[in-house]
LUMVO-251549 format. One record per residue (C-alpha): residue number from 1; x negated, y, z. Coordinates in steps of 0.001 Angstrom, whole numbers, plus 500000, padded with zeros to 6 digits. Layout:
REM LUMVO-251549
> num,X,Y,Z
> NUM,X,Y,Z
...
END
This chain:
REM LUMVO-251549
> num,X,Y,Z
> 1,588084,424289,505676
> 2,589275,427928,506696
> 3,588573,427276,510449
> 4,584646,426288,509492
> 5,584476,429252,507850
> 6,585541,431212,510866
> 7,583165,429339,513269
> 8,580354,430099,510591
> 9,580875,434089,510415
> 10,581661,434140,514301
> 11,577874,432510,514725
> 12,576288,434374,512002
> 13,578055,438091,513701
> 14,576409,436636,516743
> 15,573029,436487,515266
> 16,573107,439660,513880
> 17,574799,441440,517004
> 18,573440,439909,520128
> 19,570084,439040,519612
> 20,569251,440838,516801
> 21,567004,444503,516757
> 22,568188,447526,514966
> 23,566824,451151,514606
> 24,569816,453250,515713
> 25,569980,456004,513266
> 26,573616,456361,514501
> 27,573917,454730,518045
> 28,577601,455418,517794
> 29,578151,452954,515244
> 30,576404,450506,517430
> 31,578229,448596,520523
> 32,576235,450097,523410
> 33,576226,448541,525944
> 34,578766,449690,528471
> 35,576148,450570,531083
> 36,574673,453135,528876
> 37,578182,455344,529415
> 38,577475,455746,532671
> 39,577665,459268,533624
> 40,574694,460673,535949
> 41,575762,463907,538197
> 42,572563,465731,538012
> 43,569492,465095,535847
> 44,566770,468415,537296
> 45,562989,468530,536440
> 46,560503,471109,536569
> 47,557725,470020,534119
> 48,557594,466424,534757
> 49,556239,464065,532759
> 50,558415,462419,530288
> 51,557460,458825,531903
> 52,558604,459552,535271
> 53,561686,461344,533844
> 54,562591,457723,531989
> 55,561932,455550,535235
> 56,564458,457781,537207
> 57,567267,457672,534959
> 58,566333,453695,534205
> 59,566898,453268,538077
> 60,569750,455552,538302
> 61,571617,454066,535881
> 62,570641,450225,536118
> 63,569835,449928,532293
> 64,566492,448972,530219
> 65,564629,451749,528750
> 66,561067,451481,527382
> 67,559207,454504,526421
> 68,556055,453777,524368
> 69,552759,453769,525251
> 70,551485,456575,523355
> 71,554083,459405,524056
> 72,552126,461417,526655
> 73,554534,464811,527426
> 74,555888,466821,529654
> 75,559353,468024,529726
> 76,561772,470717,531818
> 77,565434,469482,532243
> 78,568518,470705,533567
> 79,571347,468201,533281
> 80,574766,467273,534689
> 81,577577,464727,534497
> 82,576009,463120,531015
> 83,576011,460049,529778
> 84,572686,458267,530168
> 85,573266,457724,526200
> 86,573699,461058,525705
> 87,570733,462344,527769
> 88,567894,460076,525943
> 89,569276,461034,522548
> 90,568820,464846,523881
> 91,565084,463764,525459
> 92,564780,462015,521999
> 93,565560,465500,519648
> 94,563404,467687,522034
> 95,560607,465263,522219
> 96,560537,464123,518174
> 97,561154,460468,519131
> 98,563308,458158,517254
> 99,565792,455387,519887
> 100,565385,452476,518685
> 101,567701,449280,520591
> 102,567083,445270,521041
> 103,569905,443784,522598
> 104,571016,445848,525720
> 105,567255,447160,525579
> 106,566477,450744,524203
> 107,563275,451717,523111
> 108,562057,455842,522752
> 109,558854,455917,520730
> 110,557668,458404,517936
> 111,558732,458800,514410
> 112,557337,457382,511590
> 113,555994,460219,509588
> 114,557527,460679,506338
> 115,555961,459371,503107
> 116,553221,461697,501305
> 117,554403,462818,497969
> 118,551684,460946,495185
> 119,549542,464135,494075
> 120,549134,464379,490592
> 121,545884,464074,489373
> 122,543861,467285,487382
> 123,542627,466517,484961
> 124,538795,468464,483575
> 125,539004,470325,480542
> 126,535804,470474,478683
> 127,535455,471071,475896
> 128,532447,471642,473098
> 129,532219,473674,470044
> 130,529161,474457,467582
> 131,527098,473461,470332
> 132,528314,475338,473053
> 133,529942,474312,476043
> 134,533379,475948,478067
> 135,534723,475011,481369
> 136,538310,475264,482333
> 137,538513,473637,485874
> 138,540179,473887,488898
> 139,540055,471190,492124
> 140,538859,468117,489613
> 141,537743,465509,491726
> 142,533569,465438,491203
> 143,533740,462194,489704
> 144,536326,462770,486725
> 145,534383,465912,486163
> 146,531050,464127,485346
> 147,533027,461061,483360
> 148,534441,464003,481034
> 149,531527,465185,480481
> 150,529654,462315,479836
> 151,532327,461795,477562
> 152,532099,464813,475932
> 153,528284,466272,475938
> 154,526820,462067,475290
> 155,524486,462914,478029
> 156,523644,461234,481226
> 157,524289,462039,484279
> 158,522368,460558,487939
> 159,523688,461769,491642
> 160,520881,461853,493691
> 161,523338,462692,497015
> 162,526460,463020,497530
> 163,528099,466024,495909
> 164,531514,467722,496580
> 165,534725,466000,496618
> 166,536220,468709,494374
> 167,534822,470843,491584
> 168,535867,474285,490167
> 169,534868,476550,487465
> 170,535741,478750,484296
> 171,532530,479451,481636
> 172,533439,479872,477961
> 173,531403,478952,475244
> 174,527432,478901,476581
> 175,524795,476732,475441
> 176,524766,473166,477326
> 177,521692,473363,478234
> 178,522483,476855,480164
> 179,526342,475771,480619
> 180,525356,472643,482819
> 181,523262,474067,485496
> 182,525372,477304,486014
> 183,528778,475151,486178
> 184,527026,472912,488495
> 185,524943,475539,490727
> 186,528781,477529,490855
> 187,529897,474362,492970
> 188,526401,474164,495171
> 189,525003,471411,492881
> 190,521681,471659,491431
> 191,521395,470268,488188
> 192,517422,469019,486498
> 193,517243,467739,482865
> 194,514469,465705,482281
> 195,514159,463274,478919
> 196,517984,464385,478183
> 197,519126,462962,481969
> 198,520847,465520,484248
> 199,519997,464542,487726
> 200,522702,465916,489956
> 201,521480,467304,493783
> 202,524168,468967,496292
> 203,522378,472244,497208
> 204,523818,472390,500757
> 205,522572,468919,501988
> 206,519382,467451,503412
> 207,519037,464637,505258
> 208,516470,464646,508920
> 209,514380,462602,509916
> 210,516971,460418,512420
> 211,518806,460247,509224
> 212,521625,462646,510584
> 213,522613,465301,507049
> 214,522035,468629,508041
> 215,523884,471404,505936
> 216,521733,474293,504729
> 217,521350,476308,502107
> 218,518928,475304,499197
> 219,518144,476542,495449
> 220,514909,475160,493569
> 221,514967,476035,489977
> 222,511908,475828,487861
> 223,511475,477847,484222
> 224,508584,478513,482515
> 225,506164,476678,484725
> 226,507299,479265,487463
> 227,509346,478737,490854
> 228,512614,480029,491948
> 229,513501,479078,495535
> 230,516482,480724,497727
> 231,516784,478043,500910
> 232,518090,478550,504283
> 233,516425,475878,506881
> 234,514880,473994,504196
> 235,511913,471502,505036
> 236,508500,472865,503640
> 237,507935,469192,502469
> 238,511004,468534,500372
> 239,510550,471910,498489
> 240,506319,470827,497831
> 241,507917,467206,496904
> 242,510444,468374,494632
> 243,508315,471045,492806
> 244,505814,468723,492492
> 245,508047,466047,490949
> 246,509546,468741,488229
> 247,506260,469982,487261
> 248,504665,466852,487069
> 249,501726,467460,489463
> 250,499524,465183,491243
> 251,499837,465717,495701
> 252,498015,463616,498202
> 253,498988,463596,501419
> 254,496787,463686,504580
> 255,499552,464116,507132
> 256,502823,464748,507221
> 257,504427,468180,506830
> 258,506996,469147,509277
> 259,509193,472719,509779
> 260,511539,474803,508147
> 261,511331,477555,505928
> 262,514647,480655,504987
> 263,513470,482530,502113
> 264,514334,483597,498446
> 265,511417,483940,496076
> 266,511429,484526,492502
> 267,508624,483525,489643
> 268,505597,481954,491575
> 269,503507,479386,490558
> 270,502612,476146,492457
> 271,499289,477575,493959
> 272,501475,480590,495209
> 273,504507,478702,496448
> 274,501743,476383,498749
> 275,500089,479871,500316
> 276,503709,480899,500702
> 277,505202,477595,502619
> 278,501998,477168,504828
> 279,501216,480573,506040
> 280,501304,480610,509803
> 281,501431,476997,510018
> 282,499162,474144,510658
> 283,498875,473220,507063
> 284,496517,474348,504188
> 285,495606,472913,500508
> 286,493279,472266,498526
> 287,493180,471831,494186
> 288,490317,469752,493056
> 289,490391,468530,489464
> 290,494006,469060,488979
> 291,494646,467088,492181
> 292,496435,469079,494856
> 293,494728,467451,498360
> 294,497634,469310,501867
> 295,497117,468484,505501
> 296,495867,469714,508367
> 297,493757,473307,508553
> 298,491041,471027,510635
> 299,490584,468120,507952
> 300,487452,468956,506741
> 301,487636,467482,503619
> 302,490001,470377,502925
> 303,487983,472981,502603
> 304,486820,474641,499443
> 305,484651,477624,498247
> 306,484816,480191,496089
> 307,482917,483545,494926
> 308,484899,486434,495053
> 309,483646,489163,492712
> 310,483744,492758,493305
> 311,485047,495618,490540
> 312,484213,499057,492144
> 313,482184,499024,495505
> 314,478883,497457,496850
> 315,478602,494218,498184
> 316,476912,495346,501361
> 317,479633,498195,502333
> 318,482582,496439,502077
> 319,481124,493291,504974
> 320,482201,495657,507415
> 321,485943,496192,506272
> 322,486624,492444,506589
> 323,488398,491719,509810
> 324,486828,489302,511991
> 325,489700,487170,512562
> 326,489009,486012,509011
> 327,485460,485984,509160
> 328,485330,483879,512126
> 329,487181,481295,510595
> 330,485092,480918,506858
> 331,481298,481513,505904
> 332,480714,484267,504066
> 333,477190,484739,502619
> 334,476794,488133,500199
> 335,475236,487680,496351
> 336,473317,491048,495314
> 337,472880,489497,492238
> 338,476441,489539,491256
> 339,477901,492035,493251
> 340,479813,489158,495224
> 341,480850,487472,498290
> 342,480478,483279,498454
> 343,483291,482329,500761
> 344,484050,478756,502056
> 345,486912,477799,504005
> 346,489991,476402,503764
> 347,492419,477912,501030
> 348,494621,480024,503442
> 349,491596,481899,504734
> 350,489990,482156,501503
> 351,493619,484011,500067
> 352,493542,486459,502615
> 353,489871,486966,502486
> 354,490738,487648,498738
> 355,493502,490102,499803
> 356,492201,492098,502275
> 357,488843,492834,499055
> 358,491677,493568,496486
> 359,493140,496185,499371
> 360,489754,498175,499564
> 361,488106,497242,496452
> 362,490427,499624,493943
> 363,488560,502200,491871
> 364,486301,504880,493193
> 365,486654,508603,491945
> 366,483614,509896,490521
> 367,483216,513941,490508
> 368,481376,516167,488459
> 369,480666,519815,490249
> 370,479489,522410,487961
> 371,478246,525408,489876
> 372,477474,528620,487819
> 373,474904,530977,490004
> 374,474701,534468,489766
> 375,471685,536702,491534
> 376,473070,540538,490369
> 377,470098,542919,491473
> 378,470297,547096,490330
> 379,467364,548891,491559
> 380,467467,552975,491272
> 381,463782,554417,491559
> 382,462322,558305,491687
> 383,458548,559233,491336
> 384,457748,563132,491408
> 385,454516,565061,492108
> 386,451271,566201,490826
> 387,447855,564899,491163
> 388,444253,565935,490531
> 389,440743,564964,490682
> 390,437364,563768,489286
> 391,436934,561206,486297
> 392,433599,560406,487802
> 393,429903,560623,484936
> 394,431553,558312,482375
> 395,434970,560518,481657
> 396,433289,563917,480220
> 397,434798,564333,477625
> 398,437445,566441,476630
> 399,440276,564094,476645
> 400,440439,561003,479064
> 401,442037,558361,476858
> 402,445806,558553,478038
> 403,448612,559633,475855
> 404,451155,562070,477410
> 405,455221,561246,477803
> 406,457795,563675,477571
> 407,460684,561414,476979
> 408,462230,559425,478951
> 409,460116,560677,481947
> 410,457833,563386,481958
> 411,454507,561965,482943
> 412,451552,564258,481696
> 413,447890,564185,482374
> 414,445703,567609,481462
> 415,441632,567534,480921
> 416,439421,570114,482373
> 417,438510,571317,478557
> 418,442786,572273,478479
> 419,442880,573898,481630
> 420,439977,575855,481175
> 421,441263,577194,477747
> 422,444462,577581,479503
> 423,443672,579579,482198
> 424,441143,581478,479855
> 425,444205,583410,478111
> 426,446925,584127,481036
> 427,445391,587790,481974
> 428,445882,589480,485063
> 429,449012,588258,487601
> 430,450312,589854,490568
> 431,450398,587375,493368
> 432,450797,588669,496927
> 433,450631,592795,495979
> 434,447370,591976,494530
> 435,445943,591769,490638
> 436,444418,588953,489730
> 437,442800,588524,486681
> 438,443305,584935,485993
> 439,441062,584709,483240
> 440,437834,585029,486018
> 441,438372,582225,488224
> 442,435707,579872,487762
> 443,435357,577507,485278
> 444,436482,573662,486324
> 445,434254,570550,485788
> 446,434348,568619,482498
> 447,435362,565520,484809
> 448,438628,567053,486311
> 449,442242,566252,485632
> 450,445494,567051,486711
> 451,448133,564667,486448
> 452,451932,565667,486285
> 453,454748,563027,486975
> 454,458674,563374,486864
> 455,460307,559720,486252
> 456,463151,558018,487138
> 457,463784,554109,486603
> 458,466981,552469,486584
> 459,466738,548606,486596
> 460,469763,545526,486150
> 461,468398,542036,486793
> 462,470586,539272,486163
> 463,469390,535479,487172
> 464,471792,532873,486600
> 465,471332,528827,487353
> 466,474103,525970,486103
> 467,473165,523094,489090
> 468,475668,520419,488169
> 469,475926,517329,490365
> 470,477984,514112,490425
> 471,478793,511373,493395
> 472,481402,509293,493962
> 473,484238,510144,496128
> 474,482984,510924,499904
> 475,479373,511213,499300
> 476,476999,514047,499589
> 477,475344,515368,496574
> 478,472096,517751,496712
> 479,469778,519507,494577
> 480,467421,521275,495585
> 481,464862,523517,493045
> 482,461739,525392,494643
> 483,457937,525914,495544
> 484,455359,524807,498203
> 485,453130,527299,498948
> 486,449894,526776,501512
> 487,447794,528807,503817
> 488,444833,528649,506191
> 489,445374,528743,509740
> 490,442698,529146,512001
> 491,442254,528405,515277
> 492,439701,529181,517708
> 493,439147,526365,520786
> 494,436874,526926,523726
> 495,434572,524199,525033
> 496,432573,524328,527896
> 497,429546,522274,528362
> 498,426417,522579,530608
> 499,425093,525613,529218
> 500,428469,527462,529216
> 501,431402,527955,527130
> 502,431363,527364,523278
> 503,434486,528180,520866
> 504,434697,525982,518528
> 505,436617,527161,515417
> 506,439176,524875,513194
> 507,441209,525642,510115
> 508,443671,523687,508546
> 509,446208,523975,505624
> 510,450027,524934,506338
> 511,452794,524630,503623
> 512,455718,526905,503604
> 513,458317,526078,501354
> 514,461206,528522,499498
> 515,463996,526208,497520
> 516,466894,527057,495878
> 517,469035,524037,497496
> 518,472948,522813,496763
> 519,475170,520536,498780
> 520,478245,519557,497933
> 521,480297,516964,499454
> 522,484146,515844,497660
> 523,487317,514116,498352
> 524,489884,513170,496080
> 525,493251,513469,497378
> 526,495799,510676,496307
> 527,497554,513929,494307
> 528,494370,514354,492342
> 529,493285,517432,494453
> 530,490031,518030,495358
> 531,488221,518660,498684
> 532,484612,520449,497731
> 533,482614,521472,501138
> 534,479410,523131,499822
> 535,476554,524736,501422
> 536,474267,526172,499247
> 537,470963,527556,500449
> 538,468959,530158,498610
> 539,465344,530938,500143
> 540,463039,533781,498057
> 541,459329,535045,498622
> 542,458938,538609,499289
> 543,455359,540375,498727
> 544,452357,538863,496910
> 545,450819,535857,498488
> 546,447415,534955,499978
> 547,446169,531947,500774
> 548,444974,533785,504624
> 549,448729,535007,505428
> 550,451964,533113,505171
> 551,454547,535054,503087
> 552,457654,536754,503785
> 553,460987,534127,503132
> 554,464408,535125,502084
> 555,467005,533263,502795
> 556,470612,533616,502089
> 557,473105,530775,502413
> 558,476746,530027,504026
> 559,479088,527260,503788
> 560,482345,526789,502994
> 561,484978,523985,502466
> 562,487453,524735,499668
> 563,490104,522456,497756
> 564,490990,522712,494090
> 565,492606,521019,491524
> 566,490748,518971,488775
> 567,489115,521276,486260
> 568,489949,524788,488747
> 569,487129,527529,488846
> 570,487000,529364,492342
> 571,484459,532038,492689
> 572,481954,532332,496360
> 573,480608,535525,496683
> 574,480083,538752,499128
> 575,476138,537594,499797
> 576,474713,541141,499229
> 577,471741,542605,499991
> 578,470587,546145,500230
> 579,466767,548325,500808
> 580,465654,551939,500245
> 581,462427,552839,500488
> 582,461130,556661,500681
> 583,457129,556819,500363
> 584,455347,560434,499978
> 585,451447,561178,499728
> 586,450046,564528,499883
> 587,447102,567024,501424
> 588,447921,567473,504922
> 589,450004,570337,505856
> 590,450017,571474,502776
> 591,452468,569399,501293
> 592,454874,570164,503876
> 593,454766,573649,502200
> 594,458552,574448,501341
> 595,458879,574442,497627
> 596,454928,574858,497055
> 597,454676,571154,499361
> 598,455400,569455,496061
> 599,452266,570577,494057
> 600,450054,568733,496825
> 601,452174,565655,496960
> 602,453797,562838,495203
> 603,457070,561254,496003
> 604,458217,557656,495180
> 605,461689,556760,496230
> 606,463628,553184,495134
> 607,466769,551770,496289
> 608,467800,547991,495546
> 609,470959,546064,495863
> 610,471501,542248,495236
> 611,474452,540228,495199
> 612,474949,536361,495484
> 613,478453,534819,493282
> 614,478775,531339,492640
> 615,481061,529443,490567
> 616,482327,526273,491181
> 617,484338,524002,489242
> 618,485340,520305,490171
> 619,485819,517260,487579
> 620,487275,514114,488480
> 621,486589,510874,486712
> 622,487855,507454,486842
> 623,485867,505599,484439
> 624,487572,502768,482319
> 625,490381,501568,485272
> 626,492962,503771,486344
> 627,493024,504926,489827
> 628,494860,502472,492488
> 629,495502,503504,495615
> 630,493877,501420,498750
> 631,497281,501812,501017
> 632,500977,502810,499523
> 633,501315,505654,498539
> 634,504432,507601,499301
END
């Protein structure tokens, strides 16, 4: 019985030790095979691939090495008098390769990489009190995050893609209607309710056309009817779609949109959000009954009209301001009636028709000029002499009919009846050496008079006008006050016929005008200033008219370009004029008499002086809409 036993553990230690395969963690505890203690001189490589360094020493030594298929290295070694053993457990350590032996058979290959410790799951805390929700979260897988809070909230929750693998967030005690989309949009997730279901978008993905995901940036939020976007490479046909779908609107399709848009945009509505995604493309729109009809600009089904009404300016001046890249792509007829432009085209052109009338259609400045003239004229005026003569049958009588003056101006007129009583009682005067008995010169006629005059006049003429004009901003305003006066002109033409010359004489009617005329022309400044240029004209008859002679004109005028604020008063003056006039009549020679000269003659003397000042004062008015300026103002 004891000898089977041997035989069975001497067959079963054969199993196990001949034929059997091992992992040597510890080749010395193993029988190696005695060929493996063969000692190799000199083992010297320069970079060599591991491979080639195993197939040397295999040959070298006579023994069975296999290197696996997958170590791909290169190695630098230096060796001598080792054991073959010895150097593959070095090449083993340097190389991170575990030997592993079958029979007389070693095998290098690499080592199995050490279990991964089991992570321990986070778990969401969510929690909700008095109706509002708080977030405490940090790495939660996306999926435990949404089962919480399902869990906790009772709402519903849809992915519509596939959203991040791990969510994070801290928000404490917010509303869950504001807590959910701001947790969510803090991990690149946007978040929609609709009918109490959250449908759950990742913000960063959108899928092309070949199906490939392409990662961009992309908000779309919707409050109050109004548009949020803030995308980066986003198709211009998902962001129609999906504000569409939130507002609830009605799109029809006539092609298909393609491109990209970047942008950030705050508060627009749908109609705005369309002119903003397909400027400078292909594409326009069109809203018909609710309905909101895109496709191509050339789809003639697509194009719409509308009357554009104008606040401020005329219909007729503001054609010309349109630029004709516009123009050339709508029709644009003009309505009198209301002051408007009908425009059809598609809605693009038709928005930036609409712009470019807003830009110059802003409110005109209307301004008042009151203008205060002033005509100053002195005149200064002498008359001295003495004058004599007949009354003629019908003035006999004693007295003439004229009373005398003595104050202010001595002006006195004596009767033949005075003199002659006058003269009657002055005796005898020595004139020359000589007596004369006064008293005997002869008696004068009962028609004579002698007239004495001493008078000065002083005169102050003051002639004021209030012209006050208004016109809009830029435009010339004129008044213009006067007479038409008309007189004959003959003429005198020669003919000549067969029996010699005849003049043949012609009159016709001339008209020569004198006007008091005012021009003023302002500009409003954008800092309320005021640019006046005014000219005003000021054209005067001199003498007394006939109807055979054309009379003497005045004119004064000058022009000048001044700039004032609203409500200033600047004064225009320095138009002056000046005349003296000397006039003398007397008997020849003998009123050139020194001293005795001015008993034979009469003297008149005047001076005048006149002086133009005008007074102007600008007043700007708006009417009911406050000023807007056409381009920014600094």
């Amino acid at each position: 019985m004891s000898r089977f036993i041997v035989r069975v553990l001497v067959v079963v230690s054969f199993l196990v030790f001949g034929s059997g395969s091992v992992h040597a963690e510890n080749p010395d505890s193993l029988q190696i095979p005695e060929s493996f203690n063969k000692v190799l001189p000199e083992v010297v490589y320069e970079n060599a691939d591991l491979r080639e360094i195993i197939k040397a020493i295999g040959a070298a030594g006579k023994v069975n090495i296999f290197l696996s298929p997958n170590v791909q290295t290169k190695l630098t070694l230096r060796l001598y008098n080792q054991r073959i053993i010895d150097i593959l457990e070095f090449i083993a350590t340097r190389t991170y390769l575990e030997l592993a032996w079958t029979g007389a058979i070693v095998t290098l290959q690499p080592q199995s990489p050490p279990p991964l410790p089991v992570p321990v799951a986070a778990k969401p805390v969510i929690t909700l009190t008095d109706g509002k929700l708080s977030f405490d979260i940090k790495s939660v897988p996306a999926q435990s995050v949404i089962r919480e809070l399902i869990r906790v909230t009772g709402k519903n929750f849809i992915t519509e893609s596939a959203l991040p693998e791990y969510l994070s967030g801290y928000l404490a005690a917010l509303p869950v209607q504001e807590a959910i989309p701001l947790f969510f949009r803090m991990n690149q997730v946007q978040a929609r309710e609709r009918n109490g279901i959250y449908y759950l978008q990742r913000m960063d993905q959108e899928t092309g056309p070949a199906g490939q995901v392409n990662r961009a940036g992309y908000w779309l939020e919707i409050k109050d009817s109004l548009i949020t976007i803030d995308v980066q490479k986003a198709s211009i046909d998902r962001l129609i779609r999906d504000a569409a779908q939130q507002l609830n609107l009605s799109v029809f399709y006539y092609s298909d949109l393609t491109g990209t848009i970047t942008a950030r945009a705050s508060r627009l509505t749908f109609n705005g959000l369309l002119s903003f995604l397909l400027r400078n493309t292909s594409f326009t729109y069109k809203r018909e009954d609710g309905i909101y009809f895109i496709g191509d600009r050339s789809t003639k089904s697509l194009e719409t009209s509308k009357l554009i009404l104008l606040k401020n300016r005329k219909v007729e001046a503001i054609t010309d301001l349109l630029p004709p890249a516009l123009t050339g792509l709508a029709s644009v007829k003009i309505l009198k009636e209301q002051n408007a432009l009908m425009v059809t085209s598609t809605q693009n052109v038709i928005e930036d028709l609409e712009a470019v009338v807003r830009t110059v259609d802003y409110s005109t400045p209307q301004v008042l000029i009151e203008a205060l003239v002033v005509d100053f004229s002195t005149s200064d005026g002498i008359s001295t002499g003495v004058s004599a003569g007949t009354r003629g049958s019908d003035t006999t009588k004693a007295k003439i009919g004229k009373s005398n003056s003595y104050l202010p101006g001595l002006d006195m007129t004596l009767s033949a009846a005075t003199l002659n009583k006058a003269t009657s009682k002055l005796g005898t005067v020595n004139m020359f050496g000589t007596d004369v008995n006064l008293a005997r010169i002869g008696k004068l006629p009962d028609d004579f008079y002698l007239r004495i005059q001493a008078l000065e006049n002083v005169g102050l003429a003051k002639v004021r006008s209030r012209p006050m004009l208004s016109t809009l901003n830029g435009h010339k305003a004129t008044l213009s006050v006067g007479t038409t006066q008309y007189y004959i002109l003959k003429s005198t033409t020669p003919f000549r016929d067969t029996q010699g010359t005849v003049l043949t004489e012609s009159q016709q009617f001339k008209e020569i005008s004198a006007n008091i005329t005012l021009e003023v022309t302002p500009w409003v400044s954008s800092s309320g200033e005021v640019t006046v240029e005014i000219k005003p004209v000021f054209e005067t008859p001199v003498g007394q008219f006939t109807s055979e002679t054309p009379p003497t004109i005045n004119k004064r005028s000058f022009e000048s370009t001044i700039r004032l604020s609203d409500g200033e008063t600047i004064v225009l003056g320095g138009l002056i004029e000046e005349s003296e006039s000397e006039t003398t009549e007397g008997i020849p020679y003998l009123s050139r008499i020194p001293y005795l000269g001015t008993l034979f003659s009469t003297k008149t003397k005047v001076k005048k002086k006149a002086e133009l000042v005008i007074y102007v004062t600008p007043r700007v008015y708006f009417g009911a809409e406050a000023p807007q300026p056409g381009p920014e103002m600094p």
